[in-house]
mmCIF file of the N, C-alpha and C atoms, coordinates in Angstrom:
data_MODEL
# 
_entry.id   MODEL 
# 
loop_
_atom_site.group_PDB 
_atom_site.id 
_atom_site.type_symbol 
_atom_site.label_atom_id 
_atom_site.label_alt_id 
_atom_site.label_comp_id 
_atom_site.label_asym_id 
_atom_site.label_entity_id 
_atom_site.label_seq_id 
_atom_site.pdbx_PDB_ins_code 
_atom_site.Cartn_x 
_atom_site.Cartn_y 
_atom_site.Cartn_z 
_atom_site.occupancy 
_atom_site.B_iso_or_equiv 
_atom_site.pdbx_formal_charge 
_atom_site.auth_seq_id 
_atom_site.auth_comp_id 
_atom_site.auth_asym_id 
_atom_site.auth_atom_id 
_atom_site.pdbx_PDB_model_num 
ATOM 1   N N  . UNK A 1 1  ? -12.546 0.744   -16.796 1.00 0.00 ? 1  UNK A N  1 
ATOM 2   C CA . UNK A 1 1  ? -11.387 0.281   -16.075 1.00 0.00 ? 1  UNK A CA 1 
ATOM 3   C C  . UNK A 1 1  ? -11.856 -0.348  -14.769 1.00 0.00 ? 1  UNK A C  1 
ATOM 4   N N  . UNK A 1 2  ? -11.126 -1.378  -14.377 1.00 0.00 ? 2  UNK A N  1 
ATOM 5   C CA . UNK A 1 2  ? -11.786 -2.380  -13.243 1.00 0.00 ? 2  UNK A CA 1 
ATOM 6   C C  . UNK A 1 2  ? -11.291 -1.611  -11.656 1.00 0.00 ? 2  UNK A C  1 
ATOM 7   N N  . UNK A 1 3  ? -11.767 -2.012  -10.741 1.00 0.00 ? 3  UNK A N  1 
ATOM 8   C CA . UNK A 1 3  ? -11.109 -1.848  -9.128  1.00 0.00 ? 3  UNK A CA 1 
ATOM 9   C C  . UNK A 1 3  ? -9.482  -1.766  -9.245  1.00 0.00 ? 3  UNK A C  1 
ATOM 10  N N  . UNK A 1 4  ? -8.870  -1.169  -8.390  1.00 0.00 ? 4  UNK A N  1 
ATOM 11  C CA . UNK A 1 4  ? -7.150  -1.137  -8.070  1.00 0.00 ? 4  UNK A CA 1 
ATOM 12  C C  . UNK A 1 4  ? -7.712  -1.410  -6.910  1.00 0.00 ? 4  UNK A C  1 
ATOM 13  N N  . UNK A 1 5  ? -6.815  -2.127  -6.382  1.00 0.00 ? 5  UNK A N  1 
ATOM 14  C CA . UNK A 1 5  ? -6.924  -2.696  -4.878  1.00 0.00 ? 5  UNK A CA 1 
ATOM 15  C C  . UNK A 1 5  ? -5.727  -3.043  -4.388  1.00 0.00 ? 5  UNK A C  1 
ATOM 16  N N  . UNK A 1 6  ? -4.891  -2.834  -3.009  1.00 0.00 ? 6  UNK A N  1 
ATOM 17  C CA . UNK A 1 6  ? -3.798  -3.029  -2.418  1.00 0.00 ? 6  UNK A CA 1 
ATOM 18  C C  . UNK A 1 6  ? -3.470  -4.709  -2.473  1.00 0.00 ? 6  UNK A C  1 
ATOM 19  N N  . UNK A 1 7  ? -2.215  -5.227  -2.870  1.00 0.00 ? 7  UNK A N  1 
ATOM 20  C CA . UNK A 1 7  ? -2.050  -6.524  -2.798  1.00 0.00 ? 7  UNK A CA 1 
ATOM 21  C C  . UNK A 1 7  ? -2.317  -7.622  -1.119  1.00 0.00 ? 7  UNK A C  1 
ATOM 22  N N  . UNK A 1 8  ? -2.981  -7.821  -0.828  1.00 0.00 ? 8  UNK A N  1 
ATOM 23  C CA . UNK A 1 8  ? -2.692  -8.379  0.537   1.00 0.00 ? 8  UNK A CA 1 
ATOM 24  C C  . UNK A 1 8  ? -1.537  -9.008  0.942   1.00 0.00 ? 8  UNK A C  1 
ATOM 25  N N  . UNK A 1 9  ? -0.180  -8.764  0.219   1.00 0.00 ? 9  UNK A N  1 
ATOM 26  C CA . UNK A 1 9  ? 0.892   -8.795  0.707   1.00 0.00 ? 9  UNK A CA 1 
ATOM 27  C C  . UNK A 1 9  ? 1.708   -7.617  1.166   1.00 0.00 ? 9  UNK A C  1 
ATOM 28  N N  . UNK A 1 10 ? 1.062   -6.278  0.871   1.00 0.00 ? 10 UNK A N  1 
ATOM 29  C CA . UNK A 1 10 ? 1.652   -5.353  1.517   1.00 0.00 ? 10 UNK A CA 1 
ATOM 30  C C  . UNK A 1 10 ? 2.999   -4.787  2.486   1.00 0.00 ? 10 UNK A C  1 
ATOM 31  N N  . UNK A 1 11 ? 1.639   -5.581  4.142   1.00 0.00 ? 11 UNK A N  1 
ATOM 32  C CA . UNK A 1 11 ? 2.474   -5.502  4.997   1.00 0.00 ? 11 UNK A CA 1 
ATOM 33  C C  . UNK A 1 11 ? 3.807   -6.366  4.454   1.00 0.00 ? 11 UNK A C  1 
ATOM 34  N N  . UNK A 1 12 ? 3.474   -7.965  4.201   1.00 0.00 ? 12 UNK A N  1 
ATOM 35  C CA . UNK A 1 12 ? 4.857   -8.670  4.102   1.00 0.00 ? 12 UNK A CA 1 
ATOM 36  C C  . UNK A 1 12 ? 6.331   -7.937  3.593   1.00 0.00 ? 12 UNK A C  1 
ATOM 37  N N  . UNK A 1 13 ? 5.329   -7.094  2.280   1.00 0.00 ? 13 UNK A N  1 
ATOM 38  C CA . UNK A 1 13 ? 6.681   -6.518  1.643   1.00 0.00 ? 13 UNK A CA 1 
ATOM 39  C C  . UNK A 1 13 ? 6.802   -5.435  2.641   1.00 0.00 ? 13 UNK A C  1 
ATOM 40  N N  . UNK A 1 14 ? 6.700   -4.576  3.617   1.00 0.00 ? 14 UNK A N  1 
ATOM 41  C CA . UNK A 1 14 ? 6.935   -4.014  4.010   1.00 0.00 ? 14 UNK A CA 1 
ATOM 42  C C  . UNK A 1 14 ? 8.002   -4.552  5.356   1.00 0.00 ? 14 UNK A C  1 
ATOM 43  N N  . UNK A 1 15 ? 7.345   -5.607  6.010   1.00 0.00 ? 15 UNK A N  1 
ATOM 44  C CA . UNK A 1 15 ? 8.245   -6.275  6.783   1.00 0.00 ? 15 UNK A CA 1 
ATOM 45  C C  . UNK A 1 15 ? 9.817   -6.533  6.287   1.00 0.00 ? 15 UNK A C  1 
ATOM 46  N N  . UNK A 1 16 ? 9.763   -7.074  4.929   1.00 0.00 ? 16 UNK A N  1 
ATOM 47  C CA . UNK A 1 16 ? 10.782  -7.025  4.185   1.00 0.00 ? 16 UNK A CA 1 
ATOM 48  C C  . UNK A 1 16 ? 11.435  -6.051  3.857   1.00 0.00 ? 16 UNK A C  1 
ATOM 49  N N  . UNK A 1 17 ? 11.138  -4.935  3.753   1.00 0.00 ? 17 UNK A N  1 
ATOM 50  C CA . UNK A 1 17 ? 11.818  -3.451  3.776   1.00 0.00 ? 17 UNK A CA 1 
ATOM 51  C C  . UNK A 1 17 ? 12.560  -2.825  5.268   1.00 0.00 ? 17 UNK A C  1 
ATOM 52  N N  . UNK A 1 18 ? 11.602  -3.358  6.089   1.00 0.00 ? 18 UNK A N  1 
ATOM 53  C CA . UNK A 1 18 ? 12.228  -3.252  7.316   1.00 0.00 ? 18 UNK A CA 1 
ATOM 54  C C  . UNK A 1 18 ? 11.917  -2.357  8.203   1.00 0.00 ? 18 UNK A C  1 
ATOM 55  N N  . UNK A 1 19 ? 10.276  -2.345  8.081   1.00 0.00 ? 19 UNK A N  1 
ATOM 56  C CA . UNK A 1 19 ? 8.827   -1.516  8.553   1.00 0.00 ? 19 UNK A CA 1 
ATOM 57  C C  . UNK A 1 19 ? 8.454   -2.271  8.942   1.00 0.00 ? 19 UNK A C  1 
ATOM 58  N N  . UNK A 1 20 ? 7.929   -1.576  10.559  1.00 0.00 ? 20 UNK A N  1 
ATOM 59  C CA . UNK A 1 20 ? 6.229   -2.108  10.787  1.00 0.00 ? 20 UNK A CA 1 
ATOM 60  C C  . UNK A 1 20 ? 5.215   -1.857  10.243  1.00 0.00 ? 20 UNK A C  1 
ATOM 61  N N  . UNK A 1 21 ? 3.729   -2.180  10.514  1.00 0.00 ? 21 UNK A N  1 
ATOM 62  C CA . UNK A 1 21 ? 3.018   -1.260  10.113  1.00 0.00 ? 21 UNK A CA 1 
ATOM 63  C C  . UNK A 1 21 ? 2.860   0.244   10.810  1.00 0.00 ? 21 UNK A C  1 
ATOM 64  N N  . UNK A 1 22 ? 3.221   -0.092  12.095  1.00 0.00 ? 22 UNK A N  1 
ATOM 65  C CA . UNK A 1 22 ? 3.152   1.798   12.507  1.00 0.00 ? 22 UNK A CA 1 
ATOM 66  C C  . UNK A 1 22 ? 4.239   2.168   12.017  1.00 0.00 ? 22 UNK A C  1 
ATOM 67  N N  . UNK A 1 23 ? 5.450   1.874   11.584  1.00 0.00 ? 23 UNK A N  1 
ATOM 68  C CA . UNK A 1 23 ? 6.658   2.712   11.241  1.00 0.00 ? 23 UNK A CA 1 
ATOM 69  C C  . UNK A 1 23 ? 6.069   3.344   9.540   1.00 0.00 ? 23 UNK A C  1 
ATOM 70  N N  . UNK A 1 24 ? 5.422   1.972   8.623   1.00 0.00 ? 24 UNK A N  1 
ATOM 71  C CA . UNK A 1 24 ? 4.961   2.292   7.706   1.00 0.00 ? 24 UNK A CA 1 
ATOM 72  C C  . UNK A 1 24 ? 3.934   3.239   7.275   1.00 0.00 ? 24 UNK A C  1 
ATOM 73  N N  . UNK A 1 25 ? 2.719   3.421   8.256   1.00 0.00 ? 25 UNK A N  1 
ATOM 74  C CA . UNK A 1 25 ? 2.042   4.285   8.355   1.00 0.00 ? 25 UNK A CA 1 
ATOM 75  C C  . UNK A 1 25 ? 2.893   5.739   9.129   1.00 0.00 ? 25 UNK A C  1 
ATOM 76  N N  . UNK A 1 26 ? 3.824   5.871   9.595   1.00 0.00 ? 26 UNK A N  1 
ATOM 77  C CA . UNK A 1 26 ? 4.553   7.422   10.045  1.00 0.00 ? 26 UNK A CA 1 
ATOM 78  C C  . UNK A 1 26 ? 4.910   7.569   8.651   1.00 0.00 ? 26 UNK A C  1 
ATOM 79  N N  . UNK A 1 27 ? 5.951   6.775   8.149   1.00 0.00 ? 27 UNK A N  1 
ATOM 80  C CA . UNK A 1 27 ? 6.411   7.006   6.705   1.00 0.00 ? 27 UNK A CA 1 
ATOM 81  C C  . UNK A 1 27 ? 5.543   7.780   5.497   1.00 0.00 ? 27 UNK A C  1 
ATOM 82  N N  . UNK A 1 28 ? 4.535   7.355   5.513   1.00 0.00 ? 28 UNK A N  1 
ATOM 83  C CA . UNK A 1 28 ? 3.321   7.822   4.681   1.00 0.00 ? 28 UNK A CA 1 
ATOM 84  C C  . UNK A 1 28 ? 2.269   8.786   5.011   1.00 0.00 ? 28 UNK A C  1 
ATOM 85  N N  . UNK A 1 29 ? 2.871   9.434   6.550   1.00 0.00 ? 29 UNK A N  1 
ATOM 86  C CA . UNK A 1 29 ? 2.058   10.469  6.870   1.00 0.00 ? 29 UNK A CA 1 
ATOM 87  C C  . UNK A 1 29 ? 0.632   10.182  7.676   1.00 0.00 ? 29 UNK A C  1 
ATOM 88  N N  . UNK A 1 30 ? 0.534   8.672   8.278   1.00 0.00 ? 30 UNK A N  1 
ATOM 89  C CA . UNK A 1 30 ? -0.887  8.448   8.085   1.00 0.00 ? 30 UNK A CA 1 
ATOM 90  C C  . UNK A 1 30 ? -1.180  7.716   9.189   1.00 0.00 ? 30 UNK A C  1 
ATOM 91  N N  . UNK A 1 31 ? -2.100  7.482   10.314  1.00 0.00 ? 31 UNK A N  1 
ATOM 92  C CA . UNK A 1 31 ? -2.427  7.202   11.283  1.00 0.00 ? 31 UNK A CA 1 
ATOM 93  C C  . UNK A 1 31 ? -2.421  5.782   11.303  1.00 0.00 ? 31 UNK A C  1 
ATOM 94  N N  . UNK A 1 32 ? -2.257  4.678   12.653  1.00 0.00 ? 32 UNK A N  1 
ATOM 95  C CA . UNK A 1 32 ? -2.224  3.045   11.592  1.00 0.00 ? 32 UNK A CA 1 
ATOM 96  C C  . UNK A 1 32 ? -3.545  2.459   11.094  1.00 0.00 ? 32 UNK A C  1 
ATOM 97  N N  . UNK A 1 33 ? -4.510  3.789   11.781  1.00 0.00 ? 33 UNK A N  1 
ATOM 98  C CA . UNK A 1 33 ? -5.687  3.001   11.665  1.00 0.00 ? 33 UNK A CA 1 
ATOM 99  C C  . UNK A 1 33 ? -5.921  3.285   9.617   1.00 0.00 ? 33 UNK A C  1 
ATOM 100 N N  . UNK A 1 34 ? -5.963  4.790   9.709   1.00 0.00 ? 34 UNK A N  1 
ATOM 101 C CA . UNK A 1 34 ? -6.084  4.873   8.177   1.00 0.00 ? 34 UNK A CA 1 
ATOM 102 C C  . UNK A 1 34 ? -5.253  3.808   7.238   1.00 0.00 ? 34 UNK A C  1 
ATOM 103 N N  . UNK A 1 35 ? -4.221  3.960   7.436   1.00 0.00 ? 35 UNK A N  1 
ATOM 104 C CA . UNK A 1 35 ? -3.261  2.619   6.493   1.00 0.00 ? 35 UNK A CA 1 
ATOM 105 C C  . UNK A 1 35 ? -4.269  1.058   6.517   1.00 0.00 ? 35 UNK A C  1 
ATOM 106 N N  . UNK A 1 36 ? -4.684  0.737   7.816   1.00 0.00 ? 36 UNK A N  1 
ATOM 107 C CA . UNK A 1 36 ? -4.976  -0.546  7.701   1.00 0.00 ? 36 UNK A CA 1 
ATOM 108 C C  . UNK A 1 36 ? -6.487  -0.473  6.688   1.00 0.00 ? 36 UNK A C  1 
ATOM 109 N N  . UNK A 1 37 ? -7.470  0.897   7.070   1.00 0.00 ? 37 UNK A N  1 
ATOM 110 C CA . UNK A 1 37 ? -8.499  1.059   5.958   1.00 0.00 ? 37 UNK A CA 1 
ATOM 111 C C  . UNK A 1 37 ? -7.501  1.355   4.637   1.00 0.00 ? 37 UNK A C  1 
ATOM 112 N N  . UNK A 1 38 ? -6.790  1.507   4.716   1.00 0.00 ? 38 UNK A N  1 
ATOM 113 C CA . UNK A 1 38 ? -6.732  1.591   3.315   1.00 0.00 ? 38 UNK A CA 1 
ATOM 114 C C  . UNK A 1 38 ? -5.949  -0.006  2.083   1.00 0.00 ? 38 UNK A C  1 
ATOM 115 N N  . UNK A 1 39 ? -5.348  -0.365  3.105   1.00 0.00 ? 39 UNK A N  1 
ATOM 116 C CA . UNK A 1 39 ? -5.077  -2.216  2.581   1.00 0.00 ? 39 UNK A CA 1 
ATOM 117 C C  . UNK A 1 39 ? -6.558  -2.719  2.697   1.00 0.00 ? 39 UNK A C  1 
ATOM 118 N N  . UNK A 1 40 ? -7.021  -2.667  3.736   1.00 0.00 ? 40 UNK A N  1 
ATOM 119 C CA . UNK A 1 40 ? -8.331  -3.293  3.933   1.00 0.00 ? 40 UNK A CA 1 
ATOM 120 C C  . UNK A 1 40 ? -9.516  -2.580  2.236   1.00 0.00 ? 40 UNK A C  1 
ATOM 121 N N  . UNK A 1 41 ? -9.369  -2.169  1.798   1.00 0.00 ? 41 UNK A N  1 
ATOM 122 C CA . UNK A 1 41 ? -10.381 -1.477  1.125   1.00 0.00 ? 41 UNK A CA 1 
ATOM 123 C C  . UNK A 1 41 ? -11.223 -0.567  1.131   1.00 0.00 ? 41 UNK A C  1 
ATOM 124 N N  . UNK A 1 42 ? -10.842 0.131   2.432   1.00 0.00 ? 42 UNK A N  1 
ATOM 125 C CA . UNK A 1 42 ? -12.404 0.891   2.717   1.00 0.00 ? 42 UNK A CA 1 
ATOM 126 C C  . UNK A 1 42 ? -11.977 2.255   2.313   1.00 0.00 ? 42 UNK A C  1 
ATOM 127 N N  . UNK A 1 43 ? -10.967 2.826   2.302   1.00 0.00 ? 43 UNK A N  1 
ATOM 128 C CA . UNK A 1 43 ? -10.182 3.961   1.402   1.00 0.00 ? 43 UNK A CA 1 
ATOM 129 C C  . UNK A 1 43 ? -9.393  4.072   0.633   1.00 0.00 ? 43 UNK A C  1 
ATOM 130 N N  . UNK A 1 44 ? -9.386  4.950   -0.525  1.00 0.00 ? 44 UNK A N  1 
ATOM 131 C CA . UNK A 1 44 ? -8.636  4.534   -1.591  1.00 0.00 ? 44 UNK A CA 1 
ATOM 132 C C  . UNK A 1 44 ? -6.895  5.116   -1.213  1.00 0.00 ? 44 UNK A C  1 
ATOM 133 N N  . UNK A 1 45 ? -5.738  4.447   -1.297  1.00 0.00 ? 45 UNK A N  1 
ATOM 134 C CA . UNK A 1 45 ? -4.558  5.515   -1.389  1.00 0.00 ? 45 UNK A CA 1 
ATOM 135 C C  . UNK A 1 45 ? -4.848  6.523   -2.557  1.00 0.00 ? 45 UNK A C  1 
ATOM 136 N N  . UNK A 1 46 ? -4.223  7.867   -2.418  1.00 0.00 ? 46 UNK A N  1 
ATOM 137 C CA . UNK A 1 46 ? -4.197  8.561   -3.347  1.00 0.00 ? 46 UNK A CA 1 
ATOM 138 C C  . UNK A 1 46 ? -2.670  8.451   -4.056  1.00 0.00 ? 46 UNK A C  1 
ATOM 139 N N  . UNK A 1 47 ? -2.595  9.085   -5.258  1.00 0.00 ? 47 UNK A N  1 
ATOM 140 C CA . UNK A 1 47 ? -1.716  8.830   -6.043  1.00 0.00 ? 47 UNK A CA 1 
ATOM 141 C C  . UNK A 1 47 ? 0.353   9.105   -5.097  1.00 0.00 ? 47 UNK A C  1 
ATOM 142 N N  . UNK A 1 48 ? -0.120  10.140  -4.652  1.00 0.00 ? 48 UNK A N  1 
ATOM 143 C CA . UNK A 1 48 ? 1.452   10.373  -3.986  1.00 0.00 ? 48 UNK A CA 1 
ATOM 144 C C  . UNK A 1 48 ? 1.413   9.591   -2.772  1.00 0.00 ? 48 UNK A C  1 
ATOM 145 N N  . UNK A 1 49 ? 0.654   9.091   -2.201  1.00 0.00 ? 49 UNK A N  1 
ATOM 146 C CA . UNK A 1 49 ? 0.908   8.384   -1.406  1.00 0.00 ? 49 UNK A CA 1 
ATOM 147 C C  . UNK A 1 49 ? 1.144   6.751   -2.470  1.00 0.00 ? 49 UNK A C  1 
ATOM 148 N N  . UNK A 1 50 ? 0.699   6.205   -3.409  1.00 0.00 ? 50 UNK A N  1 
ATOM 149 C CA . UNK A 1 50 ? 1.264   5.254   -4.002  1.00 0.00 ? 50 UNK A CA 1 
ATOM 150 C C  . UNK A 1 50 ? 2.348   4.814   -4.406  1.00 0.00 ? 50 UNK A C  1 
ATOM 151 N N  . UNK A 1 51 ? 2.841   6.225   -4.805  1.00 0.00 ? 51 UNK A N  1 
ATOM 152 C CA . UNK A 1 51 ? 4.174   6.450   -5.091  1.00 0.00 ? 51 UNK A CA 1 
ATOM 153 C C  . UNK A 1 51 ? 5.045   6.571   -3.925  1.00 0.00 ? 51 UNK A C  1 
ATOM 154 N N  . UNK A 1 52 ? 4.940   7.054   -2.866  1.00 0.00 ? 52 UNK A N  1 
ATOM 155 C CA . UNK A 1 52 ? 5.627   6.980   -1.816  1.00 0.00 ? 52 UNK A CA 1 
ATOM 156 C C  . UNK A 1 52 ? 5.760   5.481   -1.246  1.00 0.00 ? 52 UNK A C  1 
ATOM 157 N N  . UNK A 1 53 ? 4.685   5.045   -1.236  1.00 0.00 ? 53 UNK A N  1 
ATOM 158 C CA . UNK A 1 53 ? 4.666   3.526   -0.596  1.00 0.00 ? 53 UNK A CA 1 
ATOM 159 C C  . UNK A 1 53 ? 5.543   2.705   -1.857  1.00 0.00 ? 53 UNK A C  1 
ATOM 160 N N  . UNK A 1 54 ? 5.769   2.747   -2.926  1.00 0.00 ? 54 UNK A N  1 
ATOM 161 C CA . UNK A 1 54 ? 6.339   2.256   -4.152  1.00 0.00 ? 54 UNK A CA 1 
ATOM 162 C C  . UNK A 1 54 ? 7.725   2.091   -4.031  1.00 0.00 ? 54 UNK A C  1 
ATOM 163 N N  . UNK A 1 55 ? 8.114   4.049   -3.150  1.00 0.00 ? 55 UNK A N  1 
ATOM 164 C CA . UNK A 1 55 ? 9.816   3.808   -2.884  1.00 0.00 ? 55 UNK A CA 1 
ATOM 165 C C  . UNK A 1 55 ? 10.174  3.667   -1.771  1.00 0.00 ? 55 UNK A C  1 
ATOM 166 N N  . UNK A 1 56 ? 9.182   3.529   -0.865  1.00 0.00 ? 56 UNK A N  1 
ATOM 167 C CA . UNK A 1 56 ? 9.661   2.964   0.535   1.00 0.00 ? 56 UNK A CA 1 
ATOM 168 C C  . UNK A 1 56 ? 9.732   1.549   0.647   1.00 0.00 ? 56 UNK A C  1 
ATOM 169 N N  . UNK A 1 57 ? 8.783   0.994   0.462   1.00 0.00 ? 57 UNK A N  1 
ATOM 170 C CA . UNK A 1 57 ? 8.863   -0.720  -0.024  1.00 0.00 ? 57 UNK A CA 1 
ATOM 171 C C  . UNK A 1 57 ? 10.003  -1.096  -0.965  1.00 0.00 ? 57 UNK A C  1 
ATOM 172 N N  . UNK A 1 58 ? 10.371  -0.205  -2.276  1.00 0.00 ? 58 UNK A N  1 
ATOM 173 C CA . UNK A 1 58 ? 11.009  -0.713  -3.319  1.00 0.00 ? 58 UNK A CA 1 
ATOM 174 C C  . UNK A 1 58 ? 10.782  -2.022  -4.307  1.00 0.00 ? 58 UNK A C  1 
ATOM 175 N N  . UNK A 1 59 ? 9.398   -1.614  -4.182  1.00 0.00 ? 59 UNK A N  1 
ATOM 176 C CA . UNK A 1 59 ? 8.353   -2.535  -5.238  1.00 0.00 ? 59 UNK A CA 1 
ATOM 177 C C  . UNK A 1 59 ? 7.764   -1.922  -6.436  1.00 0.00 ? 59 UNK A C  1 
ATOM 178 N N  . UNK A 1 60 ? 7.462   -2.611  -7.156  1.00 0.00 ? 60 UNK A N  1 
ATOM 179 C CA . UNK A 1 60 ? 6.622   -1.637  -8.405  1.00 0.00 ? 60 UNK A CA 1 
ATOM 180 C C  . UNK A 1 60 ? 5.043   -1.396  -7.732  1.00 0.00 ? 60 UNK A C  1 
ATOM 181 N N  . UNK A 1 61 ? 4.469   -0.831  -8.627  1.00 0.00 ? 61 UNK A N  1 
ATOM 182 C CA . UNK A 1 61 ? 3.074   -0.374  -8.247  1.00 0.00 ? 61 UNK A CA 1 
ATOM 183 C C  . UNK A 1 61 ? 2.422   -1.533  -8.906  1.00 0.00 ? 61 UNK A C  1 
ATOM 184 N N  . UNK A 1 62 ? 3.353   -2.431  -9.809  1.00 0.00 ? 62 UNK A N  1 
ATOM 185 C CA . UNK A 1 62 ? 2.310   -3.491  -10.024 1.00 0.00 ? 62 UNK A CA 1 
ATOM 186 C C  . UNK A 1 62 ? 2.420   -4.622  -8.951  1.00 0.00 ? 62 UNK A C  1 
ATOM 187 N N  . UNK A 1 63 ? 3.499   -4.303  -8.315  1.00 0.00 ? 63 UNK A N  1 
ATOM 188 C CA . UNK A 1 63 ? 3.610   -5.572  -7.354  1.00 0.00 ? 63 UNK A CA 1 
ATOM 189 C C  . UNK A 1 63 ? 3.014   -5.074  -5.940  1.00 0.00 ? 63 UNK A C  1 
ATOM 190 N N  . UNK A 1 64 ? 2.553   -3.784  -6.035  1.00 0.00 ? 64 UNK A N  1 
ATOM 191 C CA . UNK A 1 64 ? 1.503   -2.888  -4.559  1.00 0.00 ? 64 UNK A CA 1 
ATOM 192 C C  . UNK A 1 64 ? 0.266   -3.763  -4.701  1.00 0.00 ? 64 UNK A C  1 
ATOM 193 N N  . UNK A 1 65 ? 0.023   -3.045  -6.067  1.00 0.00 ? 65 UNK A N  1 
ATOM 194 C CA . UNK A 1 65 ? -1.659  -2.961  -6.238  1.00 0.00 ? 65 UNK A CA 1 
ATOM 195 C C  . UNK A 1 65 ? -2.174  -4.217  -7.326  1.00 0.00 ? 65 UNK A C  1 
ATOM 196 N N  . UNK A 1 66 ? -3.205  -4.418  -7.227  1.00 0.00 ? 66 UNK A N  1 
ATOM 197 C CA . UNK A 1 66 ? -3.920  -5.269  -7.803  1.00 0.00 ? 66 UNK A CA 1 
ATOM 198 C C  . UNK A 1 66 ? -5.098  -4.947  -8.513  1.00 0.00 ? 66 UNK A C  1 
ATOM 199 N N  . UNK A 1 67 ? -4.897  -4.837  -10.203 1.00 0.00 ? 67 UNK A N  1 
ATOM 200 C CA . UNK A 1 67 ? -6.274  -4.410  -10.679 1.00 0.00 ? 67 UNK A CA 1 
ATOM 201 C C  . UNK A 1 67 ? -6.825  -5.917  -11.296 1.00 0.00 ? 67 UNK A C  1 
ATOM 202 N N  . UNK A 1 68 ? -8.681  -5.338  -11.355 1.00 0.00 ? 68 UNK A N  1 
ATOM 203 C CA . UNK A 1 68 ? -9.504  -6.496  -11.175 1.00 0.00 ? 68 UNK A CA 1 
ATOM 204 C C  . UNK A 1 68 ? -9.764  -6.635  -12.960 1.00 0.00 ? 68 UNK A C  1 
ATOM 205 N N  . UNK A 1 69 ? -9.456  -5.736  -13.625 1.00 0.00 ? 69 UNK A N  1 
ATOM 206 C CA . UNK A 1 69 ? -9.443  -5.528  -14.739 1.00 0.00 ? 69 UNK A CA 1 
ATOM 207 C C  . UNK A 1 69 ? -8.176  -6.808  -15.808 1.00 0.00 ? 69 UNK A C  1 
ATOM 208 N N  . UNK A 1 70 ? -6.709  -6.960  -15.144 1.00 0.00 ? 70 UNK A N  1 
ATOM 209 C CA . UNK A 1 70 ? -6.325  -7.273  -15.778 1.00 0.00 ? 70 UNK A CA 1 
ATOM 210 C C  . UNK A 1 70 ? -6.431  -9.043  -15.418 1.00 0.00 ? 70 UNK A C  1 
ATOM 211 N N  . UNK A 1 71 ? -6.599  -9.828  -17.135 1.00 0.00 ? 71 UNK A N  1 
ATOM 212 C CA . UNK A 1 71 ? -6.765  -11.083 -17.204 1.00 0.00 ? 71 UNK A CA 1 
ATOM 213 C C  . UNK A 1 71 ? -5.378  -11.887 -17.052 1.00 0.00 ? 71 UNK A C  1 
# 
């Protein structure tokens, strides 16, 4: 199975929800620096936090994340 990786539209959809990124990172429990490693790549989200970011945004997890796997 290939990389999952955060969409680099994230924040946008989050702007669109009607988050900052610090409001988005309180939402998710998580400091802004961790959130931005974790769009950035350098940490993975874990699963309940995917899901949380899924119904706070009100996006699918295919429209979060990005796997490198699918053609």
């Amino acid at each position: 199975m290939g990389e999952i990786r955060p969409c680099p539209l994230v924040i946008g959809y989050a702007k669109m929800a009607g988050f900052t990124p610090d409001q988005l990172s309180e939402a998710l429990g998580m400091t802004r620096r961790t959130l931005s490693n974790k769009i950035n790549g350098v940490t993975d989200f874990t699963l309940s936090e995917a899901i949380l970011m899924k119904k706070l945004l009100g996006r699918s997890l295919d429209d979060i994340f990005l796997r490198d796997d699918v053609a």
